[in-house]
mmCIF file as gemmi writes it, N, C-alpha and C atoms, coordinates in Angstrom:
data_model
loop_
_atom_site.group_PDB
_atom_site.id
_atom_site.type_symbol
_atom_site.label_atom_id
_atom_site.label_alt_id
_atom_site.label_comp_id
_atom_site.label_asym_id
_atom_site.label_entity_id
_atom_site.label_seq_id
_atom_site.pdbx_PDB_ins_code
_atom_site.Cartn_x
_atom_site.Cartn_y
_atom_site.Cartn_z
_atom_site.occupancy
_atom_site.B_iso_or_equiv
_atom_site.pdbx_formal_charge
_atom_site.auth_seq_id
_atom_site.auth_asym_id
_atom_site.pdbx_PDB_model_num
ATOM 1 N N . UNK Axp A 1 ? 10.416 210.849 27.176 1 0 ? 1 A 1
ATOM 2 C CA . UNK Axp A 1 ? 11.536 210.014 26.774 1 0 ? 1 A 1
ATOM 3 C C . UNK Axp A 1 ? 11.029 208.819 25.971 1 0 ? 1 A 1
ATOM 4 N N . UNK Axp A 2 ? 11.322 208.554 24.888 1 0 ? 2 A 1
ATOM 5 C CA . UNK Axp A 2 ? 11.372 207.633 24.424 1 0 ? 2 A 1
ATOM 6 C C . UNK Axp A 2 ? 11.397 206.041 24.875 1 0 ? 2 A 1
ATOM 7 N N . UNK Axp A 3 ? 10.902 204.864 24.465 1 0 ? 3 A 1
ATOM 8 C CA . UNK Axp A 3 ? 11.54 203.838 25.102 1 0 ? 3 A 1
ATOM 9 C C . UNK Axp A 3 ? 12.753 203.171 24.283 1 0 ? 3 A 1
ATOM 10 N N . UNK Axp A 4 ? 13.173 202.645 25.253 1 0 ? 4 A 1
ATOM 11 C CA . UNK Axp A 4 ? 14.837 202.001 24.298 1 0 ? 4 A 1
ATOM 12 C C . UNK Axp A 4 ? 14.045 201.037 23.286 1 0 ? 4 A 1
ATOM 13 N N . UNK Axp A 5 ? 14.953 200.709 22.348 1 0 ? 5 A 1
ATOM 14 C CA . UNK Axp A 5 ? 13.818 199.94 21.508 1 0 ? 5 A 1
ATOM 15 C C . UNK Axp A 5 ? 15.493 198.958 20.591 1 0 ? 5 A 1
ATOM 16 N N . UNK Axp A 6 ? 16.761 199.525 20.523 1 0 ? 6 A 1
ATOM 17 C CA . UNK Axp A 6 ? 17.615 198 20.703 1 0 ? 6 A 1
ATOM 18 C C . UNK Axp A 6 ? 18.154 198.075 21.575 1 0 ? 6 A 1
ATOM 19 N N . UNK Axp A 7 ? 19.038 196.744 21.125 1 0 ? 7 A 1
ATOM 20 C CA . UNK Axp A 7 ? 20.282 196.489 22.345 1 0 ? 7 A 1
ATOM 21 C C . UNK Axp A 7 ? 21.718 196.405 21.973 1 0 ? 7 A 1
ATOM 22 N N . UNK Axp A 8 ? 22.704 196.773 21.232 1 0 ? 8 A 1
ATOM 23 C CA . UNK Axp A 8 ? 23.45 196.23 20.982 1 0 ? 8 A 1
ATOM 24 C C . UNK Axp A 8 ? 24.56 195.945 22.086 1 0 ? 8 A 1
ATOM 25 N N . UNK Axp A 9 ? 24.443 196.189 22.922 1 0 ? 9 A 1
ATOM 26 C CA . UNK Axp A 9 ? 25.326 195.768 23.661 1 0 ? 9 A 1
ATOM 27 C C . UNK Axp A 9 ? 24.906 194.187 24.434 1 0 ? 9 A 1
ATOM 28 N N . UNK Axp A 10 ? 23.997 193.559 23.987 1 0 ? 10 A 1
ATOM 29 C CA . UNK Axp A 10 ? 23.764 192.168 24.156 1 0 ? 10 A 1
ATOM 30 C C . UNK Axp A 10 ? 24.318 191.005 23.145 1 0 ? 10 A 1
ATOM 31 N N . UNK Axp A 11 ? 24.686 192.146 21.543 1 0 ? 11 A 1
ATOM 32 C CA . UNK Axp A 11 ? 25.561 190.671 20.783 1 0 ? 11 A 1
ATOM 33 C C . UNK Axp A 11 ? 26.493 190.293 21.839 1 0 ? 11 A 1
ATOM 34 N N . UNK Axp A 12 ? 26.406 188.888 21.592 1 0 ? 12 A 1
ATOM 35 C CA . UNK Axp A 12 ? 28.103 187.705 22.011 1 0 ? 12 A 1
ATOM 36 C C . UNK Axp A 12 ? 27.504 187.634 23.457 1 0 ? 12 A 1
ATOM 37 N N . UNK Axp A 13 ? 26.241 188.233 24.207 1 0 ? 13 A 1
ATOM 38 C CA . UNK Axp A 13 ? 25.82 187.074 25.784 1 0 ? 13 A 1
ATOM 39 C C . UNK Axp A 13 ? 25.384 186.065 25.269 1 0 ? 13 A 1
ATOM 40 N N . UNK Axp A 14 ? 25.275 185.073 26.03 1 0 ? 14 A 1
ATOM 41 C CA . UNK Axp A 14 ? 24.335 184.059 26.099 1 0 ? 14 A 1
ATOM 42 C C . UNK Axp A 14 ? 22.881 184.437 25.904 1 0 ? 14 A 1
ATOM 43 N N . UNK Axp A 15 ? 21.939 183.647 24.871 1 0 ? 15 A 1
ATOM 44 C CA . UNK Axp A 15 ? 20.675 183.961 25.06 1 0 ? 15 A 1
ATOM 45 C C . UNK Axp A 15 ? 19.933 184.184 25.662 1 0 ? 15 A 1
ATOM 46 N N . UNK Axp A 16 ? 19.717 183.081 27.331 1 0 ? 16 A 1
ATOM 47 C CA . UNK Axp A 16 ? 19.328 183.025 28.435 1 0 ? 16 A 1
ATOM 48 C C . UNK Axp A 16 ? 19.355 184.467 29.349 1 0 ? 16 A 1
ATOM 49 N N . UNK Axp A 17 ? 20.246 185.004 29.379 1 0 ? 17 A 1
ATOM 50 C CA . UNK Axp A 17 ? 21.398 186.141 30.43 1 0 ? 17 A 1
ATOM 51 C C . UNK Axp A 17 ? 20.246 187.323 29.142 1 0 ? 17 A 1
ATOM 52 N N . UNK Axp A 18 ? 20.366 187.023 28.348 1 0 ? 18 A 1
ATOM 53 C CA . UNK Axp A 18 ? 20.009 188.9 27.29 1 0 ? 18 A 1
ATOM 54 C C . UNK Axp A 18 ? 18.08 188.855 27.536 1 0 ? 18 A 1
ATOM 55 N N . UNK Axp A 19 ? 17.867 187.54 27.451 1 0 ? 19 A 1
ATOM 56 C CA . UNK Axp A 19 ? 16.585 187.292 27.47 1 0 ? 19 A 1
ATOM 57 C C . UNK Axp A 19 ? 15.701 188.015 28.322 1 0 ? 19 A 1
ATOM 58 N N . UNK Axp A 20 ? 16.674 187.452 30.188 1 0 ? 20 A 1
ATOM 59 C CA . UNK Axp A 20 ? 16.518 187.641 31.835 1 0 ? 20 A 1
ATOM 60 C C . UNK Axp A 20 ? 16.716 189.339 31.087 1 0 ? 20 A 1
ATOM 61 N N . UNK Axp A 21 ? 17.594 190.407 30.49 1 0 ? 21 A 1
ATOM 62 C CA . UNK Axp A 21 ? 18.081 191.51 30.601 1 0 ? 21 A 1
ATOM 63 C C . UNK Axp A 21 ? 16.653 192.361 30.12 1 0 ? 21 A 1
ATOM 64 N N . UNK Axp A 22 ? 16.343 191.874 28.982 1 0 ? 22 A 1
ATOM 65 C CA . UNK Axp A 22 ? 15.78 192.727 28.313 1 0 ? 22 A 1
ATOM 66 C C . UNK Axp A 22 ? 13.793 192.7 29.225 1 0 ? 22 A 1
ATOM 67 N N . UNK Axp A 23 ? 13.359 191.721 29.781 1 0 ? 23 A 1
ATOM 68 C CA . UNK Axp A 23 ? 12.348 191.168 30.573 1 0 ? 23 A 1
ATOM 69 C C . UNK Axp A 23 ? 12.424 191.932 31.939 1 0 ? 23 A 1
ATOM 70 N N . UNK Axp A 24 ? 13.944 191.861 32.716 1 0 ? 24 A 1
ATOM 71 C CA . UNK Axp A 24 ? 14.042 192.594 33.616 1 0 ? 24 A 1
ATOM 72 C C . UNK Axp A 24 ? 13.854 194.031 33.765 1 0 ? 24 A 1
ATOM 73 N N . UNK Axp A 25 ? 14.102 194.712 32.544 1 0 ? 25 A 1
ATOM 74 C CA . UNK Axp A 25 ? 14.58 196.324 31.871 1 0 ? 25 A 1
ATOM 75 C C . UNK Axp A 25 ? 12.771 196.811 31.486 1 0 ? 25 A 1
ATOM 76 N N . UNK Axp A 26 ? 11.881 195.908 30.791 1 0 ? 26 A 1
ATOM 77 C CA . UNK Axp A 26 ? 11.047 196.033 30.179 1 0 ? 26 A 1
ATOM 78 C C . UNK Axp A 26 ? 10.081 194.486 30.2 1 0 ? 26 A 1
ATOM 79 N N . UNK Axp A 27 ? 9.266 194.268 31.184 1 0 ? 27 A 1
ATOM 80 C CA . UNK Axp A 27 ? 8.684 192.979 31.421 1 0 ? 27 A 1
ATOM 81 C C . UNK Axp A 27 ? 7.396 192.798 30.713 1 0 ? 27 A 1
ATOM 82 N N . UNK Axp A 28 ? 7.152 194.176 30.161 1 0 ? 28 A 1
ATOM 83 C CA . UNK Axp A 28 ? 5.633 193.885 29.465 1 0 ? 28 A 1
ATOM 84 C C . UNK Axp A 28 ? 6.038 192.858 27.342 1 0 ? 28 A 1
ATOM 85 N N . UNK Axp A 29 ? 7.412 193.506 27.584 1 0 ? 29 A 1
ATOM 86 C CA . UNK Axp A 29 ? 7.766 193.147 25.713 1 0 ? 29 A 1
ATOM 87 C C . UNK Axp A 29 ? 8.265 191.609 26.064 1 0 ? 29 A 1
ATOM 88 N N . UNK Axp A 30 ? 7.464 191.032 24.842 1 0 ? 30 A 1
ATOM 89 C CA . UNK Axp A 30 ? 7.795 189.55 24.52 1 0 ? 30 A 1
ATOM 90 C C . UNK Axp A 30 ? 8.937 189.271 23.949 1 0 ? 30 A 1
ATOM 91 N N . UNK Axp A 31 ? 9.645 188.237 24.524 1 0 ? 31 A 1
ATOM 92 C CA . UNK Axp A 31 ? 11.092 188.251 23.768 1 0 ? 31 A 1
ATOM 93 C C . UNK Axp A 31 ? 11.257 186.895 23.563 1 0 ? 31 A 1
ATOM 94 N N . UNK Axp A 32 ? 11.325 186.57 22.213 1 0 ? 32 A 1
ATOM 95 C CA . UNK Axp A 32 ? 11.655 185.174 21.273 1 0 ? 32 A 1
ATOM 96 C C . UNK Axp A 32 ? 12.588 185.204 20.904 1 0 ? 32 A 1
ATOM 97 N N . UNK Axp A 33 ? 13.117 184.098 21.293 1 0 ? 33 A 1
ATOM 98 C CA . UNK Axp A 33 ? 14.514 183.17 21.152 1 0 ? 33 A 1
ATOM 99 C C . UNK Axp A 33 ? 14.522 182.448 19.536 1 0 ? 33 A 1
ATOM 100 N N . UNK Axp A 34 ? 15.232 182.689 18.371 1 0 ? 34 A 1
ATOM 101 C CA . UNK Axp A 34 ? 14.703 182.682 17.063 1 0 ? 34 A 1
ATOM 102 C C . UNK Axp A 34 ? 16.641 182.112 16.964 1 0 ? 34 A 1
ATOM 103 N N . UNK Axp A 35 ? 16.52 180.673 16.252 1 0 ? 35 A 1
ATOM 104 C CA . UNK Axp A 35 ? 18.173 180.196 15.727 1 0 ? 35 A 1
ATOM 105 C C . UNK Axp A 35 ? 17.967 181.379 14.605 1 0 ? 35 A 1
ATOM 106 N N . UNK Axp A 36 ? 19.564 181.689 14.403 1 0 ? 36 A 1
ATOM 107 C CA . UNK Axp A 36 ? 20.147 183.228 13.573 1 0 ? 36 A 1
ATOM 108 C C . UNK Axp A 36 ? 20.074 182.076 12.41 1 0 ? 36 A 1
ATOM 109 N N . UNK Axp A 37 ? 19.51 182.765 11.115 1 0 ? 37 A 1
ATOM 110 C CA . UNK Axp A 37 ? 19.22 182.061 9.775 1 0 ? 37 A 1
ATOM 111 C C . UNK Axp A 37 ? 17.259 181.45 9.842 1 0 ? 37 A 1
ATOM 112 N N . UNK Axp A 38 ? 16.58 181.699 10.674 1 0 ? 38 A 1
ATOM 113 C CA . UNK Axp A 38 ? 15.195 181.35 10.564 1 0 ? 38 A 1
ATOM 114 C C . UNK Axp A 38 ? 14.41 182.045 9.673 1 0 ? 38 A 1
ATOM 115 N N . UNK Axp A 39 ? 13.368 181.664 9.155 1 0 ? 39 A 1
ATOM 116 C CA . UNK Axp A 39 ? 12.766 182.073 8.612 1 0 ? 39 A 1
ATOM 117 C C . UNK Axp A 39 ? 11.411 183.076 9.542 1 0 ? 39 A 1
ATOM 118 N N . UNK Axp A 40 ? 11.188 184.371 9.698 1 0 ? 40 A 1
ATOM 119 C CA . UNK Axp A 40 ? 10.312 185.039 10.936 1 0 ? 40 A 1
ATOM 120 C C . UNK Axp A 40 ? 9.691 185.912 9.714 1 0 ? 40 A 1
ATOM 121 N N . UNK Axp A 41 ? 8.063 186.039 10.867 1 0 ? 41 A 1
ATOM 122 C CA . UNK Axp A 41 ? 7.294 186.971 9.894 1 0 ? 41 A 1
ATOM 123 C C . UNK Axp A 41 ? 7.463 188.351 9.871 1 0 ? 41 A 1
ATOM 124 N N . UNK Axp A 42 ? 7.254 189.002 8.632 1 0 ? 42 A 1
ATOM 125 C CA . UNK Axp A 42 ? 7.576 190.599 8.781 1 0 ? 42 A 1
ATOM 126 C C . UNK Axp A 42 ? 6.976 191.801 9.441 1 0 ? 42 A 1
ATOM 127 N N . UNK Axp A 43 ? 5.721 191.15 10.226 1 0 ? 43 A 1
ATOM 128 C CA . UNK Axp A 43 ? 5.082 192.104 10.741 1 0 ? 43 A 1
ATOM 129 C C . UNK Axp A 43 ? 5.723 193.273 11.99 1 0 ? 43 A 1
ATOM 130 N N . UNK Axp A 44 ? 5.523 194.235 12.101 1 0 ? 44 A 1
ATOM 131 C CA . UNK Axp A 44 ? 6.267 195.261 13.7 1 0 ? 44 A 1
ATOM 132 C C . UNK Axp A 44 ? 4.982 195.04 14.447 1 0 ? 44 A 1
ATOM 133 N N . UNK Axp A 45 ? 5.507 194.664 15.308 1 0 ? 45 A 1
ATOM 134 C CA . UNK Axp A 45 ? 5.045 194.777 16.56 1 0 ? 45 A 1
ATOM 135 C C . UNK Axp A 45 ? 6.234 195.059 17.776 1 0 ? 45 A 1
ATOM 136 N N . UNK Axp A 46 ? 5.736 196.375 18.363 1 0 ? 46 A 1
ATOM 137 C CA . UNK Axp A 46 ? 6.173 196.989 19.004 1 0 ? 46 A 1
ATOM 138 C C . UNK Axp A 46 ? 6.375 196.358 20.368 1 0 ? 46 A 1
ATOM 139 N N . UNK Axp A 47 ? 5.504 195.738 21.124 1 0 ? 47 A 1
ATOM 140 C CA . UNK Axp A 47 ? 5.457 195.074 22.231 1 0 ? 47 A 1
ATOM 141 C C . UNK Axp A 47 ? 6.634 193.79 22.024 1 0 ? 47 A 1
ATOM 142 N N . UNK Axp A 48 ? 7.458 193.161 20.973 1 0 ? 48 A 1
ATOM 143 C CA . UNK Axp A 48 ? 7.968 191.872 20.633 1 0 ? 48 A 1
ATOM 144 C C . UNK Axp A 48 ? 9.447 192.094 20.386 1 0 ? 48 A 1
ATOM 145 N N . UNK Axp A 49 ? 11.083 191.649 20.776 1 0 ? 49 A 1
ATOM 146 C CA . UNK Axp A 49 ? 12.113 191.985 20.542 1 0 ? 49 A 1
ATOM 147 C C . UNK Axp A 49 ? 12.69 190.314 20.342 1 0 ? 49 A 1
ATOM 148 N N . UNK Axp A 50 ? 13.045 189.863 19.141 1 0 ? 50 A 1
ATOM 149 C CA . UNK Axp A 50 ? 13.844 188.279 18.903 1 0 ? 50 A 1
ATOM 150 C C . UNK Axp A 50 ? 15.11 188.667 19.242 1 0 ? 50 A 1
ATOM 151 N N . UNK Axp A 51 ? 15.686 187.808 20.01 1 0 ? 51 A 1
ATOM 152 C CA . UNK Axp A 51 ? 16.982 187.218 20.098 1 0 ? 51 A 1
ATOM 153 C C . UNK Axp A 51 ? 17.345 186.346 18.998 1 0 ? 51 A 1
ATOM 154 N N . UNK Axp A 52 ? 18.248 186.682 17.765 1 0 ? 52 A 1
ATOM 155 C CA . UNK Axp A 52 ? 18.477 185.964 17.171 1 0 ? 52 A 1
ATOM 156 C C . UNK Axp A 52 ? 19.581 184.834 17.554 1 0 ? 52 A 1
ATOM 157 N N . UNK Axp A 53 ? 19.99 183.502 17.558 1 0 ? 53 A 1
ATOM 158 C CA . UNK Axp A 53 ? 21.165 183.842 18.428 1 0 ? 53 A 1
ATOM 159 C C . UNK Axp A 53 ? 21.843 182.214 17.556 1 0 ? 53 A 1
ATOM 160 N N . UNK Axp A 54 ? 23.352 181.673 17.684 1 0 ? 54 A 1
ATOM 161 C CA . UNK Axp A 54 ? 23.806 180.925 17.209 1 0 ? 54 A 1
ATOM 162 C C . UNK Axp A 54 ? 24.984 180.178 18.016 1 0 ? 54 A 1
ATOM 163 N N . UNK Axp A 55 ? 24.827 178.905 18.579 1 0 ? 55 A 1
ATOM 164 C CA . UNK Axp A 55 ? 25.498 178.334 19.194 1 0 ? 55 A 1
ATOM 165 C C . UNK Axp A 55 ? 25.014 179.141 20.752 1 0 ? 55 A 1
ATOM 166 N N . UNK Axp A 56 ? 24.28 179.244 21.012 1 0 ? 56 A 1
ATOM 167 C CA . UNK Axp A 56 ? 23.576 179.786 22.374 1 0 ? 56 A 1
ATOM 168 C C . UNK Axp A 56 ? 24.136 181.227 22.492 1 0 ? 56 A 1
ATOM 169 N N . UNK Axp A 57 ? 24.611 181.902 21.66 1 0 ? 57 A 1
ATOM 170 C CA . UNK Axp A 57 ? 24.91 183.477 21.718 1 0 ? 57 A 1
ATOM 171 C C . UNK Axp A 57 ? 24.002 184.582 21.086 1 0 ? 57 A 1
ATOM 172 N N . UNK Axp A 58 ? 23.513 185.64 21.064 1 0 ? 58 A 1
ATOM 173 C CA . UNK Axp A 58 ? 23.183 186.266 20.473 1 0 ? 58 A 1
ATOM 174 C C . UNK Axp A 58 ? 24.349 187.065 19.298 1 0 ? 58 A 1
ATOM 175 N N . UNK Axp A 59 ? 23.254 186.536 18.083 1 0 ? 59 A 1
ATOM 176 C CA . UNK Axp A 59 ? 24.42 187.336 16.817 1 0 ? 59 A 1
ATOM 177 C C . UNK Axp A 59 ? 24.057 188.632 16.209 1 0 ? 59 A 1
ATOM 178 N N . UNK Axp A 60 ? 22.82 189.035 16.448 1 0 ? 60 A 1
ATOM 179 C CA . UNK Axp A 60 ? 21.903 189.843 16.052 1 0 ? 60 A 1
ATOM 180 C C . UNK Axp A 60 ? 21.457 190.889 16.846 1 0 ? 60 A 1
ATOM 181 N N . UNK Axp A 61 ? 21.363 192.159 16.518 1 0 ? 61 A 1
ATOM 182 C CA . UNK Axp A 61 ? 21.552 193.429 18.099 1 0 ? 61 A 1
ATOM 183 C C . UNK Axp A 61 ? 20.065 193.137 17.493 1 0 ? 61 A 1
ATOM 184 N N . UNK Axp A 62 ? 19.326 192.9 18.864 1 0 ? 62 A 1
ATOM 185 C CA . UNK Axp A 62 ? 17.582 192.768 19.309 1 0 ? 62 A 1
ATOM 186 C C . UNK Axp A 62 ? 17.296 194.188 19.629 1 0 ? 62 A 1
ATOM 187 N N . UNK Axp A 63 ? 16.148 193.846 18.389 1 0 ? 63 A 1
ATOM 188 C CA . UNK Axp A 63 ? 15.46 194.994 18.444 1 0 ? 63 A 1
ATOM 189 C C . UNK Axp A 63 ? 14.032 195.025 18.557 1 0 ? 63 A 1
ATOM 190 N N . UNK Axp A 64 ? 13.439 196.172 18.823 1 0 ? 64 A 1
ATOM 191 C CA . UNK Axp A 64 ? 11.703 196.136 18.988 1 0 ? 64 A 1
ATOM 192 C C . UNK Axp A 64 ? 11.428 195.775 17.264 1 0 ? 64 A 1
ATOM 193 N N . UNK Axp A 65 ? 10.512 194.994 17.411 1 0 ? 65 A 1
ATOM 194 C CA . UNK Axp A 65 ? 9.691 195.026 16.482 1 0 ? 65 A 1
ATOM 195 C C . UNK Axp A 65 ? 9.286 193.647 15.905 1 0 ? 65 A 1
């Protein structure tokens, strides 16, 4: 099986709540909290999923990489 690798069913939580989700689900992948409009580097890394997020929501379905 594959591993899950987005989320969309985390647009519109709170950052905090998707953060706890995705850590709880998968505790080894790093998950950065990134304001939606930042400037982030292009590299994949597989182990890493950003929360993009705006006004403390996620706007952006988090994905691996």
């Amino acid at each position: 099986m594959e591993a899950k690798s987005v989320w969309p069913e985390l647009i519109g939580m709170p950052a905090e709540e998707a953060f706890q989700h995705i850590g709880a689900e998968f505790p080894e992948i790093e998950v950065h909290v990134v304001p939606d409009g930042s400037t982030v580097t292009m590299d994949f890394n597989e182990q890493r999923v950003r929360l993009f997020v705006k006004d403390g929501k996620v706007v952006r379905e988090p994905r691996r990489g």
